[in-house]
ZAMARZA-937565 format. One record per residue (C-alpha): residue in one letter; y, z, x; residue number from 1. Coordinates in Angstrom, 1 decimal, always signed. Each point is the difference from the previous one (the first is absolute). Last residue first. Layout:
BEGIN
<rec resn="A" v="Y" w="Z" u="X" resi="NUM"/>
...
//
This chain:
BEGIN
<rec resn="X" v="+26.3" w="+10.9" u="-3.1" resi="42"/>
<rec resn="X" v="-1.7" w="+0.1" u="+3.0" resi="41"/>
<rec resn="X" v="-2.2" w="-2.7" u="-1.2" resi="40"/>
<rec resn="X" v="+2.9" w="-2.3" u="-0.5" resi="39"/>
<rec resn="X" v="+1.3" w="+0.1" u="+3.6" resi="38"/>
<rec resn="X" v="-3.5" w="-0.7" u="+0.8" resi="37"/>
<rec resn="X" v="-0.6" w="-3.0" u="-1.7" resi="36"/>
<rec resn="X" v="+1.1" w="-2.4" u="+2.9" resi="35"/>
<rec resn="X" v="-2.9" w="+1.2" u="+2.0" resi="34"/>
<rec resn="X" v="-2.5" w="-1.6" u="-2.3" resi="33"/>
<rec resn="X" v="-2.1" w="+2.6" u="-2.0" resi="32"/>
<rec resn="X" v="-4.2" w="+0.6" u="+0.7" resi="31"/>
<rec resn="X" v="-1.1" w="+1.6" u="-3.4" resi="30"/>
<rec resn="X" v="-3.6" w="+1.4" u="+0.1" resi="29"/>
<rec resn="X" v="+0.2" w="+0.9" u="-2.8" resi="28"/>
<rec resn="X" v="+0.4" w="-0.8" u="-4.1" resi="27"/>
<rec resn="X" v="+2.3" w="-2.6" u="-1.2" resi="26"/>
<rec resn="X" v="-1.2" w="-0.5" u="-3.9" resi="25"/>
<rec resn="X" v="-1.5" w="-3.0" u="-1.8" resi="24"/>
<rec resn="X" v="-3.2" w="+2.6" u="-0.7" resi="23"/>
<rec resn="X" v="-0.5" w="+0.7" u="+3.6" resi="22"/>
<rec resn="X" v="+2.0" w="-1.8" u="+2.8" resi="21"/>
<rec resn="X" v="+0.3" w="+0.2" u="+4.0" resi="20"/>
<rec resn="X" v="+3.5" w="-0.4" u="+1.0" resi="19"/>
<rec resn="X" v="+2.2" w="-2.3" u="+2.1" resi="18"/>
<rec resn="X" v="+3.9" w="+0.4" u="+0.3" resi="17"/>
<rec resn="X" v="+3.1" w="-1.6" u="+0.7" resi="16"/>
<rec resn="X" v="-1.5" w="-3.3" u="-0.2" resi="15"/>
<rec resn="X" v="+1.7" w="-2.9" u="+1.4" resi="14"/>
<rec resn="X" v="-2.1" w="-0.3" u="+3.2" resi="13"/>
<rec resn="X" v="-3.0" w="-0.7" u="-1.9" resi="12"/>
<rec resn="X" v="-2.7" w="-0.9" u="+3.1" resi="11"/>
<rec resn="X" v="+0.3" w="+3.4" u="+1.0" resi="10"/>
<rec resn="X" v="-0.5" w="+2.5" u="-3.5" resi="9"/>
<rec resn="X" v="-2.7" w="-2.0" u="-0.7" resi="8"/>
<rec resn="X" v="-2.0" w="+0.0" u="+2.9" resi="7"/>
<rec resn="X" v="+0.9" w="+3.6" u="+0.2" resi="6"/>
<rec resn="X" v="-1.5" w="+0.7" u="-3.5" resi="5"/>
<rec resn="X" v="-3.5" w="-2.3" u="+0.7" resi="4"/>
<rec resn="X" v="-0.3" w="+2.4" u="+3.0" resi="3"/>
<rec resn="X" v="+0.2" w="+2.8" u="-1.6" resi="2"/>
<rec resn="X" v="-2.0" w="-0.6" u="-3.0" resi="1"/>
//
């Protein structure tokens, strides 16, 4: 699941975020781009 996550997550440079899913839902792990950190800390 890991892997297949990361794979994602770097060959979609535009996302701000990948995340495993259960019932339609974002569920973790999470990985987050660098550029959503600001917002994170929130």
């Amino acid at each position: 699941m890991m892997n297949e996550l990361l794979n994602r997550f770097e060959t979609n440079s535009n996302l701000g975020f990948a995340a495993s899913g259960y019932d339609g839902l974002a569920r973790p792990p999470v990985i987050f781009a660098q550029r959503m950190f600001p917002e994170l800390l929130r």
